[in-house]
PDBQT receptor file of N, H, CA, C and O in Angstrom, charges set to zero:
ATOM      1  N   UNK A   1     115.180  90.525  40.615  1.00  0.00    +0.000 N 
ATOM      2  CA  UNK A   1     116.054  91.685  40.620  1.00  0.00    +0.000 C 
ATOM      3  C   UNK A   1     117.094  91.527  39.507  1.00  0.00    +0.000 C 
ATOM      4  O   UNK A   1     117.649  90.499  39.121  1.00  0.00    +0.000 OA
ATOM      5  N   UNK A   2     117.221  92.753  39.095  1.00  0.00    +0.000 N 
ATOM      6  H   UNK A   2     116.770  93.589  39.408  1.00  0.00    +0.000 HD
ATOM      7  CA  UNK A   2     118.307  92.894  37.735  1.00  0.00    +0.000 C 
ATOM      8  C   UNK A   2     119.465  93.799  38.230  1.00  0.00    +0.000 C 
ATOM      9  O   UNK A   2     119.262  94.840  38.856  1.00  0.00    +0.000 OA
ATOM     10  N   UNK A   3     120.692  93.329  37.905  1.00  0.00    +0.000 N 
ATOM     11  H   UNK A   3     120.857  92.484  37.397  1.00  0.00    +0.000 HD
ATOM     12  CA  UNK A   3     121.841  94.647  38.359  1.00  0.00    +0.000 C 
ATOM     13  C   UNK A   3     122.516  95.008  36.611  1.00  0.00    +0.000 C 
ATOM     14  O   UNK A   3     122.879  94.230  35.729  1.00  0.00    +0.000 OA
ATOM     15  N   UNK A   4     122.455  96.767  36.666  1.00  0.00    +0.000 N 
ATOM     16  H   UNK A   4     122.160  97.399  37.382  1.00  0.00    +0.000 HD
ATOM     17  CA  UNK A   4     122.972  97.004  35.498  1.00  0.00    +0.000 C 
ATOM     18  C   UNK A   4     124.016  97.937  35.566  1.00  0.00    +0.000 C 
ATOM     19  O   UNK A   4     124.138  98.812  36.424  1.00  0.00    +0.000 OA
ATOM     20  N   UNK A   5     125.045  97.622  34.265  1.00  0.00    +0.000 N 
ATOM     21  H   UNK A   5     124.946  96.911  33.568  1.00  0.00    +0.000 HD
ATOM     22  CA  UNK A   5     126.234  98.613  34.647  1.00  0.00    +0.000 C 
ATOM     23  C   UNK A   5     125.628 100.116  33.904  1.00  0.00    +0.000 C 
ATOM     24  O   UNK A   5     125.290 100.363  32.746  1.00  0.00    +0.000 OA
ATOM     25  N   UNK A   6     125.670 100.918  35.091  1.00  0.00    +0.000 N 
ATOM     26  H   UNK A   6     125.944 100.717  36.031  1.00  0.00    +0.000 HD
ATOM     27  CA  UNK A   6     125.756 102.134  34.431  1.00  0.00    +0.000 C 
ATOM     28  C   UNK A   6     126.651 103.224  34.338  1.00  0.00    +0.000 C 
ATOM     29  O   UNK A   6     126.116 104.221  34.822  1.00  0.00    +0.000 OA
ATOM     30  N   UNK A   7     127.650 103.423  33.971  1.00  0.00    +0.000 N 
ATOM     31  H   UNK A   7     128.085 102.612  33.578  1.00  0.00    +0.000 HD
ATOM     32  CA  UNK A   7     128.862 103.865  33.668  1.00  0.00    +0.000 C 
ATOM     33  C   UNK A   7     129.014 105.051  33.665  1.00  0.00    +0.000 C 
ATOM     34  O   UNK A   7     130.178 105.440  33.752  1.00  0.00    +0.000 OA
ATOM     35  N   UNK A   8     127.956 106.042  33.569  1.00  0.00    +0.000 N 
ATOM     36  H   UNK A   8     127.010 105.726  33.499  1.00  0.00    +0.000 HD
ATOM     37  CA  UNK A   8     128.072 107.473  33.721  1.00  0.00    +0.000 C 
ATOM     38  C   UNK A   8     127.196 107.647  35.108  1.00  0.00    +0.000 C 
ATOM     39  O   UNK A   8     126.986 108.778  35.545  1.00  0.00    +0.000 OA
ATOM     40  N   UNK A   9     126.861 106.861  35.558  1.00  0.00    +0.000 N 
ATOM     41  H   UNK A   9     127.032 105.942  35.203  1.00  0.00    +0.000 HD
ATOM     42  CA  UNK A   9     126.449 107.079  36.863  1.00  0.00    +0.000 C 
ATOM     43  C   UNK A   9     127.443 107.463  38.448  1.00  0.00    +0.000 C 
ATOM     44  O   UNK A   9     127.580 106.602  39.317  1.00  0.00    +0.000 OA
ATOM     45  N   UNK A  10     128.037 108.845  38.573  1.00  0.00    +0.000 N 
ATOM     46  H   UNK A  10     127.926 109.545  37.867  1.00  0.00    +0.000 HD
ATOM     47  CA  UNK A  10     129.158 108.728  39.576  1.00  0.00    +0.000 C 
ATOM     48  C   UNK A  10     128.707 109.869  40.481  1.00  0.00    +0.000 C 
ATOM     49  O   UNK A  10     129.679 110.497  40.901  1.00  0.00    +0.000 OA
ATOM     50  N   UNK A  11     127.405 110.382  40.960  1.00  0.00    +0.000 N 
ATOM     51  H   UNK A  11     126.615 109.871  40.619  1.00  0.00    +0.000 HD
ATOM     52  CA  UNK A  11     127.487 111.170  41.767  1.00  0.00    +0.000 C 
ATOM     53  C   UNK A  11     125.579 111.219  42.843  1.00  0.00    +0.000 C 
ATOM     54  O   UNK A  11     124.698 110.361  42.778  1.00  0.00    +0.000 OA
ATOM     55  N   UNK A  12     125.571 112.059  43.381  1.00  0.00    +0.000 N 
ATOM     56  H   UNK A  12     126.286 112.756  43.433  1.00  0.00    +0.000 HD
ATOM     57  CA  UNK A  12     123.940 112.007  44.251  1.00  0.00    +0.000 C 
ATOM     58  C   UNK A  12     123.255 112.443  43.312  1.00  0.00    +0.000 C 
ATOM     59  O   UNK A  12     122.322 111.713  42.975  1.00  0.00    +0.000 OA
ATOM     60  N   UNK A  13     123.417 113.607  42.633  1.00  0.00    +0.000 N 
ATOM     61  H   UNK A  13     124.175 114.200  42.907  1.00  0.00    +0.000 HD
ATOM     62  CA  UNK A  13     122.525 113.860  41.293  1.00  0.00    +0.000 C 
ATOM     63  C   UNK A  13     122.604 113.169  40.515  1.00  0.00    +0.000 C 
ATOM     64  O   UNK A  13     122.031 113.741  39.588  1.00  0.00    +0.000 OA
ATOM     65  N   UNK A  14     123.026 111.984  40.068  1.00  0.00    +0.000 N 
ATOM     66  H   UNK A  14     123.491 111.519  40.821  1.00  0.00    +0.000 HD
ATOM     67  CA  UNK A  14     122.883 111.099  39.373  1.00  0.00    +0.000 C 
ATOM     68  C   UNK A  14     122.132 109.956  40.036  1.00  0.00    +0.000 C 
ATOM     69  O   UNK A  14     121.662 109.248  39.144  1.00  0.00    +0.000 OA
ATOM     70  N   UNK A  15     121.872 109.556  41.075  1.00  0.00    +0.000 N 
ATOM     71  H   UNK A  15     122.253 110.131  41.799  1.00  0.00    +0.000 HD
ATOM     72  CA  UNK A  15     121.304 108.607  41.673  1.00  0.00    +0.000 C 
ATOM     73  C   UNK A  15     120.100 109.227  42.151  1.00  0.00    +0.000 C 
ATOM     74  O   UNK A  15     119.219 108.368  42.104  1.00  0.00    +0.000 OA
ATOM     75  N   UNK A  16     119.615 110.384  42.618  1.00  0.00    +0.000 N 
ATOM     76  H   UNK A  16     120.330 111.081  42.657  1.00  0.00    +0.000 HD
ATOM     77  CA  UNK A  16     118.335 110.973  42.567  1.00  0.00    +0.000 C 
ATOM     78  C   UNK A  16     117.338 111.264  40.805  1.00  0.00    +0.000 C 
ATOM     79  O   UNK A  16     116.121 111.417  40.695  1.00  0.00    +0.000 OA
ATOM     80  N   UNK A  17     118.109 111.258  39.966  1.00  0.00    +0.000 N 
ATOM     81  H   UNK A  17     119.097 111.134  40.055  1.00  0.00    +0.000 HD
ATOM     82  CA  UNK A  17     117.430 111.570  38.755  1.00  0.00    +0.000 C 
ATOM     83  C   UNK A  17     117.230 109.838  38.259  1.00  0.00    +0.000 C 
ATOM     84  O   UNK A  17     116.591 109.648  37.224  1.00  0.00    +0.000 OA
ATOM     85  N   UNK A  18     117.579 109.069  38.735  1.00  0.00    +0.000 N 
ATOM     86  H   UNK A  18     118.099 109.223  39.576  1.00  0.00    +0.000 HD
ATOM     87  CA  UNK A  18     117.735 107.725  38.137  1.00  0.00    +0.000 C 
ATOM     88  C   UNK A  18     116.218 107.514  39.102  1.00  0.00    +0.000 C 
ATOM     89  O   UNK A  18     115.052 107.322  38.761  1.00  0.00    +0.000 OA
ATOM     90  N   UNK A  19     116.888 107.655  40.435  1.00  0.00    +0.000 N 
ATOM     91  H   UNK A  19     117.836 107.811  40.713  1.00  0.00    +0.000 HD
ATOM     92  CA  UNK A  19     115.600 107.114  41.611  1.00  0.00    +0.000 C 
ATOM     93  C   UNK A  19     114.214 107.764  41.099  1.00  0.00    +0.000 C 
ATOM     94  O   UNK A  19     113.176 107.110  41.001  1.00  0.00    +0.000 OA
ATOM     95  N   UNK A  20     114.336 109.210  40.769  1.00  0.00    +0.000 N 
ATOM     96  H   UNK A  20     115.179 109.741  40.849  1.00  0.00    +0.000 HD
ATOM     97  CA  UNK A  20     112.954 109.746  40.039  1.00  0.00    +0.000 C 
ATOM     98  C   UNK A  20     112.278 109.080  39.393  1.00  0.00    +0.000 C 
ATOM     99  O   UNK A  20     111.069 108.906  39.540  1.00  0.00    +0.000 OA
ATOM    100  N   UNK A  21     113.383 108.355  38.130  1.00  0.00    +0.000 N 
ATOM    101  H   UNK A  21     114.366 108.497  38.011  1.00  0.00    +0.000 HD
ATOM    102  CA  UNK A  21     112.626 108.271  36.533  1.00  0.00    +0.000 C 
ATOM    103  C   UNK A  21     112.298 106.926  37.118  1.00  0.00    +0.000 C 
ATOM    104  O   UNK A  21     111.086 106.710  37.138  1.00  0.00    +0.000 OA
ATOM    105  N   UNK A  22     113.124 105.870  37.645  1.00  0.00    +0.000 N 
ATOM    106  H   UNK A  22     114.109 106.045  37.628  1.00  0.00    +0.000 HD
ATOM    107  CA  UNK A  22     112.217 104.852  37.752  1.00  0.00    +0.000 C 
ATOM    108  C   UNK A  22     110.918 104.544  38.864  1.00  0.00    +0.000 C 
ATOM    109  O   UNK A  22     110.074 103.672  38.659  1.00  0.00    +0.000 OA
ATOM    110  N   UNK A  23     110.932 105.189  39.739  1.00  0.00    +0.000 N 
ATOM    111  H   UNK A  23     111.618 105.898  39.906  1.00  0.00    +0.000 HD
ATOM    112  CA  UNK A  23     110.274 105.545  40.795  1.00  0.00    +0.000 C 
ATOM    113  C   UNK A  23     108.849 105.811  40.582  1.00  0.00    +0.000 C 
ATOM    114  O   UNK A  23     107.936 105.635  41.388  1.00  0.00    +0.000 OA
ATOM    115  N   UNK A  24     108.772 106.359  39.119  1.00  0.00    +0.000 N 
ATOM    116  H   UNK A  24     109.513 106.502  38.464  1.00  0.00    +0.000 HD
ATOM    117  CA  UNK A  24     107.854 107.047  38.738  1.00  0.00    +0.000 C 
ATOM    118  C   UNK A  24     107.170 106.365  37.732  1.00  0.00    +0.000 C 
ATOM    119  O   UNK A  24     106.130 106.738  37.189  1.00  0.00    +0.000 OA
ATOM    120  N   UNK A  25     108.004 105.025  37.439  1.00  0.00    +0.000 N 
ATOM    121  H   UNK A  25     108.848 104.721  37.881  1.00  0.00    +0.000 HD
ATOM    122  CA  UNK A  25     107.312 103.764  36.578  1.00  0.00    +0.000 C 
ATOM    123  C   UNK A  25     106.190 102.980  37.498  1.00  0.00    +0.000 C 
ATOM    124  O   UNK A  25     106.335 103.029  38.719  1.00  0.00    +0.000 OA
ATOM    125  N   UNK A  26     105.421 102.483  37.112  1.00  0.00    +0.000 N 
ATOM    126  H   UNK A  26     105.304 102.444  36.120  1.00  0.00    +0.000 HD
ATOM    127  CA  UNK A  26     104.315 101.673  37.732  1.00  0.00    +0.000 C 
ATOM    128  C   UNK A  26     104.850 100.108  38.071  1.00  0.00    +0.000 C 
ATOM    129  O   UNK A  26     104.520  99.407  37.114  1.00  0.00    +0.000 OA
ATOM    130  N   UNK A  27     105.527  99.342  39.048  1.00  0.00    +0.000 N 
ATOM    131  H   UNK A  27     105.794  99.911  39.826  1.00  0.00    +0.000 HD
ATOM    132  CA  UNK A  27     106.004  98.658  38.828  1.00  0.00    +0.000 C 
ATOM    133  C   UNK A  27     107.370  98.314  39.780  1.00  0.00    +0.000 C 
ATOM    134  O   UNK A  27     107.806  97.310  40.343  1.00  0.00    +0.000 OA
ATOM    135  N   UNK A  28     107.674  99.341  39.672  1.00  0.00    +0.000 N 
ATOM    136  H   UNK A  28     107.320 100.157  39.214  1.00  0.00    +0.000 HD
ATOM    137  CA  UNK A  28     108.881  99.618  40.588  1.00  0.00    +0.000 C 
ATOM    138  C   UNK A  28     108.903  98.946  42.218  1.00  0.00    +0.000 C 
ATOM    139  O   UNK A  28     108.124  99.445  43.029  1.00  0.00    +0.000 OA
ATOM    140  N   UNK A  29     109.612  98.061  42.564  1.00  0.00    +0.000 N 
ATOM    141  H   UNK A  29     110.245  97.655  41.905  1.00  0.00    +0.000 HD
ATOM    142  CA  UNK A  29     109.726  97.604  43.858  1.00  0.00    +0.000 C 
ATOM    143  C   UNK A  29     110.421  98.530  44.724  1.00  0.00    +0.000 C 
ATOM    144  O   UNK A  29     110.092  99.290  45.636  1.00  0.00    +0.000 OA
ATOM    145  N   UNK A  30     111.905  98.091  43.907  1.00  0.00    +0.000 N 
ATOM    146  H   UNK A  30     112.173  97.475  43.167  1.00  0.00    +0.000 HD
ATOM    147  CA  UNK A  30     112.749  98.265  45.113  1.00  0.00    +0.000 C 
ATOM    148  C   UNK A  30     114.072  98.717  43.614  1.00  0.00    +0.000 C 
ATOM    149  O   UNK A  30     113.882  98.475  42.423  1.00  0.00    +0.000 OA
ATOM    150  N   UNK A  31     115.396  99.439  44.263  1.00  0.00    +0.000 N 
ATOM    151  H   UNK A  31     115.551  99.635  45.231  1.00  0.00    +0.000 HD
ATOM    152  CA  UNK A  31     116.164 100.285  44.040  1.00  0.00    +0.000 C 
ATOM    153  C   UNK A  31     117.701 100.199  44.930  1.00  0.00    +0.000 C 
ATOM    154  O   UNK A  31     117.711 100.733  46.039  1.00  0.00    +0.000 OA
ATOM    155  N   UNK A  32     119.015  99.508  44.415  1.00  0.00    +0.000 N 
ATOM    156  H   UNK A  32     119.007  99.074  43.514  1.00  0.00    +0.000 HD
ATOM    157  CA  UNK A  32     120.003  99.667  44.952  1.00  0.00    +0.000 C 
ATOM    158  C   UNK A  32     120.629 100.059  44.321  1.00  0.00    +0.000 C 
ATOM    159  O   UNK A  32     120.589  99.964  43.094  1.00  0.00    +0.000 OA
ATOM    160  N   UNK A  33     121.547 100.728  45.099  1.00  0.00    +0.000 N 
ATOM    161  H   UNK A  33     121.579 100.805  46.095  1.00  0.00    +0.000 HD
ATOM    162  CA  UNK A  33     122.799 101.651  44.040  1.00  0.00    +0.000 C 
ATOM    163  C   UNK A  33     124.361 101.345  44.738  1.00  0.00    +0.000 C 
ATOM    164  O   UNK A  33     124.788 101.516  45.880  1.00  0.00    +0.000 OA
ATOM    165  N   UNK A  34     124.875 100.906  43.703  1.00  0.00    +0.000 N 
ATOM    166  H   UNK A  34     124.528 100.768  42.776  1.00  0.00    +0.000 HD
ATOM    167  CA  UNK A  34     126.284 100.367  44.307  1.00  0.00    +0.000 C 
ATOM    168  C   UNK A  34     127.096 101.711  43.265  1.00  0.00    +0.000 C 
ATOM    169  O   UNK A  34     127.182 101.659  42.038  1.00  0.00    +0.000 OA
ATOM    170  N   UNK A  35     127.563 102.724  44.049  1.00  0.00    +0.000 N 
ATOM    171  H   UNK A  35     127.493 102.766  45.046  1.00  0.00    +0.000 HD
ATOM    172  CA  UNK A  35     128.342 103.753  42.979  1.00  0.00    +0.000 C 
ATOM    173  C   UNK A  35     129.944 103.432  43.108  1.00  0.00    +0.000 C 
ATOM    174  O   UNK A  35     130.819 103.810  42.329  1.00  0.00    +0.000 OA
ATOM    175  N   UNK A  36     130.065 102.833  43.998  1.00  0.00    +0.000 N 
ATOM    176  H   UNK A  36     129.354 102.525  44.630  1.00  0.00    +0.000 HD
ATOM    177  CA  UNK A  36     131.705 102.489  43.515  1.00  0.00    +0.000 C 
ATOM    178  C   UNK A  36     132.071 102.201  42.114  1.00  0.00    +0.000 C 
ATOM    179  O   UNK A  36     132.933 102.577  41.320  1.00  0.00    +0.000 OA
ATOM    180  N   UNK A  37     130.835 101.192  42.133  1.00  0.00    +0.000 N 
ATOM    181  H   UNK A  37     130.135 100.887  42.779  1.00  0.00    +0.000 HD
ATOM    182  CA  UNK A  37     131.182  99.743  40.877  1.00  0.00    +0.000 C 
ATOM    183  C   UNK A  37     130.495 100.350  40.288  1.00  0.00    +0.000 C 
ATOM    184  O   UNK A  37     130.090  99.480  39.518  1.00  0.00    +0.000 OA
ATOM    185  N   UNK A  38     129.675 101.784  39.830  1.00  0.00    +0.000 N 
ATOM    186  H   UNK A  38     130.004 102.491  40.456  1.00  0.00    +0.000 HD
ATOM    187  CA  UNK A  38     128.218 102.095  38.881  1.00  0.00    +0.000 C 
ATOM    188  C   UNK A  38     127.230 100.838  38.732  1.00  0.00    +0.000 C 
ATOM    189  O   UNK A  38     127.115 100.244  37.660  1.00  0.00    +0.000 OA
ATOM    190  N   UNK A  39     126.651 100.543  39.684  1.00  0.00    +0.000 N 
ATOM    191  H   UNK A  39     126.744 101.026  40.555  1.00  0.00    +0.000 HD
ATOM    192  CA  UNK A  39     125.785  99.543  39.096  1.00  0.00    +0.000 C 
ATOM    193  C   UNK A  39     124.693  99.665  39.868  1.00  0.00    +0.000 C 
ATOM    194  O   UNK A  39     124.728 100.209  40.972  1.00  0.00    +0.000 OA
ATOM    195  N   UNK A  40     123.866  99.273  39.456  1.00  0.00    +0.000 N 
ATOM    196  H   UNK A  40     123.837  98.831  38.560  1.00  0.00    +0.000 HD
ATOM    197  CA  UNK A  40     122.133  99.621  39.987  1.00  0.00    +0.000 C 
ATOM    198  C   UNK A  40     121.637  98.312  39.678  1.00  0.00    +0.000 C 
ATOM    199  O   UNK A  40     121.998  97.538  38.792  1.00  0.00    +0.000 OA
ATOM    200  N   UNK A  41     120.442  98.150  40.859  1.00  0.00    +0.000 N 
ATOM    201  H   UNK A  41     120.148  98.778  41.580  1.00  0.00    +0.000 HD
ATOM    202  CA  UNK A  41     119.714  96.656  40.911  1.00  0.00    +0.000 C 
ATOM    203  C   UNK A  41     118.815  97.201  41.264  1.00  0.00    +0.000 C 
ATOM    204  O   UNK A  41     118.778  98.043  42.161  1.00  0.00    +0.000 OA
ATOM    205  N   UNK A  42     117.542  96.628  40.313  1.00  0.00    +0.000 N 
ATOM    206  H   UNK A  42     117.572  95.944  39.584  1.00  0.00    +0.000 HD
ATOM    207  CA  UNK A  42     115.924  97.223  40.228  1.00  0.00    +0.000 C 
ATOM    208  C   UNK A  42     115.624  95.666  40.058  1.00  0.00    +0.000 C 
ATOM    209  O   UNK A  42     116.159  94.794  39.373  1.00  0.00    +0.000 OA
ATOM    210  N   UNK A  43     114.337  95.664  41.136  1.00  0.00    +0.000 N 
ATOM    211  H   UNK A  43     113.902  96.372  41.692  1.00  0.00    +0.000 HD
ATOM    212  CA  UNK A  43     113.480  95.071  41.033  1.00  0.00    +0.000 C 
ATOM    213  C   UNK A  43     111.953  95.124  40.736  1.00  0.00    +0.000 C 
ATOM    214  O   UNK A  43     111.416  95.629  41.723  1.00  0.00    +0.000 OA
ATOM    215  N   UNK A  44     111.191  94.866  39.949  1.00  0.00    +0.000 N 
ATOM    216  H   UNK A  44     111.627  94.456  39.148  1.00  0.00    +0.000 HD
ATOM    217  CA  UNK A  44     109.721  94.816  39.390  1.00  0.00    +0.000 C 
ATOM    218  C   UNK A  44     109.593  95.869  38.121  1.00  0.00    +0.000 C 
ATOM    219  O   UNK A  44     108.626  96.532  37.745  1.00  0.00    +0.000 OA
ATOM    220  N   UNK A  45     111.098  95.756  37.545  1.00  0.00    +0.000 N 
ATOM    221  H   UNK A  45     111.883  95.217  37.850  1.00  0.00    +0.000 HD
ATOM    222  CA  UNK A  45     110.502  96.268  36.077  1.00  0.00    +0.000 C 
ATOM    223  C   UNK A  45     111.070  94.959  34.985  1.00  0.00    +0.000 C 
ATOM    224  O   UNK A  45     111.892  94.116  35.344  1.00  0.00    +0.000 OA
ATOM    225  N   UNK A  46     110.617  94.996  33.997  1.00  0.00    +0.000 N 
ATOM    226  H   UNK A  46     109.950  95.681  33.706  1.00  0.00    +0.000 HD
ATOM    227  CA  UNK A  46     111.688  93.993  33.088  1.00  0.00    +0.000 C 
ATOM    228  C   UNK A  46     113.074  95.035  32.538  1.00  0.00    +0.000 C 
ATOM    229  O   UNK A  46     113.159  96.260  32.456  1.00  0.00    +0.000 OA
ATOM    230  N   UNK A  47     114.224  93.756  32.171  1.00  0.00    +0.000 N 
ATOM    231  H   UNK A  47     114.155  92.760  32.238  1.00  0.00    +0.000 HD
ATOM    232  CA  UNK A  47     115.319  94.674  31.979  1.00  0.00    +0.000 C 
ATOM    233  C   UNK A  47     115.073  95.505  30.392  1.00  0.00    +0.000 C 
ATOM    234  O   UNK A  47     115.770  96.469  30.077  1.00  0.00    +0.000 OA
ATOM    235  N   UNK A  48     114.083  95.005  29.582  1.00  0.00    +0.000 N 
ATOM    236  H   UNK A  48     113.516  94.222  29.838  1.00  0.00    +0.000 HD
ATOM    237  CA  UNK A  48     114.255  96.175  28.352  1.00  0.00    +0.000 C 
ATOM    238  C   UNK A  48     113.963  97.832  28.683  1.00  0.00    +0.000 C 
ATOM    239  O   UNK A  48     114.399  98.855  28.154  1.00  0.00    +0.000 OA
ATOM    240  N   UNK A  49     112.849  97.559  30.013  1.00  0.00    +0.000 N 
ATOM    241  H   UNK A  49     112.494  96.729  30.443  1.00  0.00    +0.000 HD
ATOM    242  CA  UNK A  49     111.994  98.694  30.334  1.00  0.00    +0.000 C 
ATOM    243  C   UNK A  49     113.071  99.563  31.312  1.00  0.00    +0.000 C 
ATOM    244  O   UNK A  49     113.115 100.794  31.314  1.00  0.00    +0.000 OA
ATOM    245  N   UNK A  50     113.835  98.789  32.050  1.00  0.00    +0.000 N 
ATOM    246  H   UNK A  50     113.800  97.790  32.049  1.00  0.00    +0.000 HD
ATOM    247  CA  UNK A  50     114.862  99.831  32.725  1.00  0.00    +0.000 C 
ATOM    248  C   UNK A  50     115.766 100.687  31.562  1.00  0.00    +0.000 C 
ATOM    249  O   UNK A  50     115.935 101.903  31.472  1.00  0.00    +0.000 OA
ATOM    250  N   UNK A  51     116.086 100.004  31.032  1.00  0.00    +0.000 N 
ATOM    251  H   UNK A  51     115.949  99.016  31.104  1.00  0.00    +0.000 HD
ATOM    252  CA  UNK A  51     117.482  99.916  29.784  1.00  0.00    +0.000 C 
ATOM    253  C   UNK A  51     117.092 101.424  28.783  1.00  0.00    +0.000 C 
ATOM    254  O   UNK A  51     117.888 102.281  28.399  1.00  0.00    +0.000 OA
ATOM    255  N   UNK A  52     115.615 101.354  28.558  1.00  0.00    +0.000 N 
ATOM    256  H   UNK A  52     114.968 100.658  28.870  1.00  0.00    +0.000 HD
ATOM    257  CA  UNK A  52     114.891 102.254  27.593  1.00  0.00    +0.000 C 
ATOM    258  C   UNK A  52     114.874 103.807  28.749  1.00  0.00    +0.000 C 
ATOM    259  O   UNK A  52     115.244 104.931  28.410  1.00  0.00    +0.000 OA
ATOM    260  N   UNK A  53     114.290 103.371  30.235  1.00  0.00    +0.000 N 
ATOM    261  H   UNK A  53     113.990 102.458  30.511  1.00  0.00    +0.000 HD
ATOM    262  CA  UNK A  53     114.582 104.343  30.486  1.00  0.00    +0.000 C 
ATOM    263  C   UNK A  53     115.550 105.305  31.207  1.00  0.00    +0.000 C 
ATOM    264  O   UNK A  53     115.530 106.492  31.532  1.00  0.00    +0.000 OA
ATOM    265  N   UNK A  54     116.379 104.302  31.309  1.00  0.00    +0.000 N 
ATOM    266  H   UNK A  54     116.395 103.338  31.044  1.00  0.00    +0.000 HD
ATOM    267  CA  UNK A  54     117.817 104.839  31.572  1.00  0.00    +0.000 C 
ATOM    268  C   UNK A  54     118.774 105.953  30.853  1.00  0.00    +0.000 C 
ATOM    269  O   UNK A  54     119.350 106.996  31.163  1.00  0.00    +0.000 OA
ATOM    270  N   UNK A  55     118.556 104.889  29.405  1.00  0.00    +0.000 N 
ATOM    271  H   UNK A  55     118.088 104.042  29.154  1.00  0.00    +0.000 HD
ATOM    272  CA  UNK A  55     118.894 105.654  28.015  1.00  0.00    +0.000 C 
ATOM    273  C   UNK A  55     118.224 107.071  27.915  1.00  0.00    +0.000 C 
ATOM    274  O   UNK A  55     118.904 108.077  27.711  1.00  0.00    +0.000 OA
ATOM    275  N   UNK A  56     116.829 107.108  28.070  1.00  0.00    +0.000 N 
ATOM    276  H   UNK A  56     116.276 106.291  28.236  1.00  0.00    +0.000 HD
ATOM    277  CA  UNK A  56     116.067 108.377  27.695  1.00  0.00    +0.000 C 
ATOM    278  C   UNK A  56     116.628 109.599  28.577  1.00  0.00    +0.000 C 
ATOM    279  O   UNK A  56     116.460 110.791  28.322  1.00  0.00    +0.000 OA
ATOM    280  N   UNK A  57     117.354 109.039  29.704  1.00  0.00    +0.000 N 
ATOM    281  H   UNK A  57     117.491 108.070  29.911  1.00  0.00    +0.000 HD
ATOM    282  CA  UNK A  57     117.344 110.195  31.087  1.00  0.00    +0.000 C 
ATOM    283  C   UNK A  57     118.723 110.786  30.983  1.00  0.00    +0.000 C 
ATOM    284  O   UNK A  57     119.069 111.854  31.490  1.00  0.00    +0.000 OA
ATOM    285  N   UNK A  58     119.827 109.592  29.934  1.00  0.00    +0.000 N 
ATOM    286  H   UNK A  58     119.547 108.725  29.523  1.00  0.00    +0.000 HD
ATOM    287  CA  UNK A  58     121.158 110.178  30.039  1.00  0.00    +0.000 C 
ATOM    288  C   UNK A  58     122.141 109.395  30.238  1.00  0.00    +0.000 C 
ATOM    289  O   UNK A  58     123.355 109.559  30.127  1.00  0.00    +0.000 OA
ATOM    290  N   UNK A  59     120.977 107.791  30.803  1.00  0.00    +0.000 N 
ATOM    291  H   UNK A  59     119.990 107.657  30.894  1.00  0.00    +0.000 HD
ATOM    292  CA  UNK A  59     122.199 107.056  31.472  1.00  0.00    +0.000 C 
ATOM    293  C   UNK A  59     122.415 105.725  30.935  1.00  0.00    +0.000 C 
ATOM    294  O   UNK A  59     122.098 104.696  31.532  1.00  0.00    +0.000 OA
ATOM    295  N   UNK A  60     123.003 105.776  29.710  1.00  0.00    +0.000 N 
ATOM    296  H   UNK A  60     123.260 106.612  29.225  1.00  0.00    +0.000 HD
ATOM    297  CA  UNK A  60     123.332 103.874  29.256  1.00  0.00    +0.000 C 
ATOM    298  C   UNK A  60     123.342 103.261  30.029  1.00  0.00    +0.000 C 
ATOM    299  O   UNK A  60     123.931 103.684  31.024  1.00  0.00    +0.000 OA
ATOM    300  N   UNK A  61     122.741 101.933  30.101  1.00  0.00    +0.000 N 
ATOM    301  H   UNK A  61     122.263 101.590  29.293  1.00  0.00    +0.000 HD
ATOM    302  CA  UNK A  61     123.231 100.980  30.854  1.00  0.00    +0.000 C 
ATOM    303  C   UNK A  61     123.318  99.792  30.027  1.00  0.00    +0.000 C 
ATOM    304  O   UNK A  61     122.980  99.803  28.843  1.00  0.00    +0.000 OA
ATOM    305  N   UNK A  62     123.633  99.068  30.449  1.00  0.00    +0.000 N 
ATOM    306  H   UNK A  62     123.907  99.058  31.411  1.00  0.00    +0.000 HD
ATOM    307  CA  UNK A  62     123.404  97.477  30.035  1.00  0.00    +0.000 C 
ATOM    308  C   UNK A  62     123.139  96.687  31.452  1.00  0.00    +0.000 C 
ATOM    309  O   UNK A  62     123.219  97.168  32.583  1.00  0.00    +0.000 OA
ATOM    310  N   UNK A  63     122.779  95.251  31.051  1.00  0.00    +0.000 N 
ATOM    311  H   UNK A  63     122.714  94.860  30.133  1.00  0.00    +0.000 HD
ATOM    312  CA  UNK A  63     122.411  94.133  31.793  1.00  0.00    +0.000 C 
ATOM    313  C   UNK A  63     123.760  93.776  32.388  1.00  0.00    +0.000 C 
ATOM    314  O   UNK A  63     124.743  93.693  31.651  1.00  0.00    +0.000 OA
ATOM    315  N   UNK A  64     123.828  93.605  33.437  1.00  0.00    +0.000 N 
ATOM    316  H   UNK A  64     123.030  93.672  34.035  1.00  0.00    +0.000 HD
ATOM    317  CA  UNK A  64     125.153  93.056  34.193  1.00  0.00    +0.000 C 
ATOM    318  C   UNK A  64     125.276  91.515  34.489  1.00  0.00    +0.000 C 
ATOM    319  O   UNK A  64     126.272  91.074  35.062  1.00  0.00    +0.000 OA
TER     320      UNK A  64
């Protein structure tokens, strides 16, 4: 499992469009969302492959 800061991440439509795009990767385990702190922890992708599609959807992140 990887936790990443994602910083424009602050609302349910933001955590349903995130849950989509990775959801929808082949690979995907599992999915936590800490929105206090913006940070998300994915397990069964590598972190370049979250990072790329985070970016594509709207949502920078980096590696935490």
């Amino acid at each position: 499992m990887t936790t990443y800061n994602v910083p424009d991440m602050s609302c349910g439509h933001c955590k349903a469009s995130i849950t989509d795009a990775l959801m929808a990767k082949d690979g995907t385990v599992e999915l936590a969302f800490d929105m206090d702190n913006r940070l998300l922890t994915v397990a069964g992708l590598e972190a370049d492959q979250v990072i790329e599609l985070l970016d594509e959807i709207g949502f920078p992140a980096t590696a935490a």
